[in-house]
C-alpha positions in Angstrom: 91.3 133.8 98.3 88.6 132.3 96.0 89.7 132.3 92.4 87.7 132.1 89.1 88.1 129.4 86.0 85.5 128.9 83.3 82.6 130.9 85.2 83.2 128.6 87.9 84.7 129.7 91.9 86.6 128.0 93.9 87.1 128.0 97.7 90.4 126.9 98.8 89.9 124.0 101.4 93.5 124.2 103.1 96.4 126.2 102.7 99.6 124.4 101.5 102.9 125.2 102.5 103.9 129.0 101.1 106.9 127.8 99.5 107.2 129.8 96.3 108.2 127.2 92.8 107.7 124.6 94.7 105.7 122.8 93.2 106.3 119.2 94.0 105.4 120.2 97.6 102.8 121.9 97.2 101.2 118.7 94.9 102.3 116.0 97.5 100.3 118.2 100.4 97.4 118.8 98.4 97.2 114.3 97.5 98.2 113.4 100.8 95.4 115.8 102.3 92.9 114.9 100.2 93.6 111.2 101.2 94.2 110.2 97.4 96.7 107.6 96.3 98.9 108.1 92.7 96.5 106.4 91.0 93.1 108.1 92.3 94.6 111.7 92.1 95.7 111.4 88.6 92.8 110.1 87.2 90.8 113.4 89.2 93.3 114.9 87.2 93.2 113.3 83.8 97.2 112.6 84.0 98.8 109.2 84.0 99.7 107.9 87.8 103.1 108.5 85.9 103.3 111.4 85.0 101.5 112.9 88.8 104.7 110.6 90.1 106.9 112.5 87.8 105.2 115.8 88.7 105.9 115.2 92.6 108.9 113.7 92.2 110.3 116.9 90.4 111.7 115.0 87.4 109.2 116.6 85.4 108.4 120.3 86.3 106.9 121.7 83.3 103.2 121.0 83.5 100.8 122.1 80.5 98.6 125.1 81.4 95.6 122.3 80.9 97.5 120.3 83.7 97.7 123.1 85.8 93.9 124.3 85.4 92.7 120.1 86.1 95.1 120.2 89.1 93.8 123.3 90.6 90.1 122.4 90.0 90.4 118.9 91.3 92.1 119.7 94.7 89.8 123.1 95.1 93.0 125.1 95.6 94.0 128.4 93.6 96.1 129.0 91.3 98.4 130.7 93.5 99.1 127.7 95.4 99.9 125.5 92.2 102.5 128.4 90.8 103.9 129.2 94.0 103.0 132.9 94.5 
């Protein structure tokens, strides 16, 4: 499913685990397959390496909707995969 975001579309380029709210697994699948480390993905992102760490590691799980937009444009996925749905 492509998906629109600021007049932009985006083609999904894998299709992570259909787990729905999970979110940690869904952000460690998208790193690890785009080959990023912590440090690299976050700054795709525009997070902190700590707070992607936090993210993944589920001790934070309230990301801002800006979060979730940077997330889903830098790893080409939708949405849909980020929320869980």
């Amino acid at each position: 499913m492509n998906v629109q975001i600021d007049g932009v579309t985006y083609v999904p380029e894998f299709t992570p685990p259909k787990i729905k709210g999970d979110l940690q697994k869904v952000l460690i699948t998208a790193r690890r397959y785009s080959g990023e480390t912590l440090q690299v993905a976050a700054n795709g992102i525009g997070i902190s390496k700590t707070h992607l760490w936090e993210l993944e590691s589920g001790s934070s799980c309230n990301p801002t909707h800006k979060v979730l937009i940077s997330m889903v444009k830098h790893y080409g996925i939708t949405p849909d995969n980020i929320l869980g749905f």
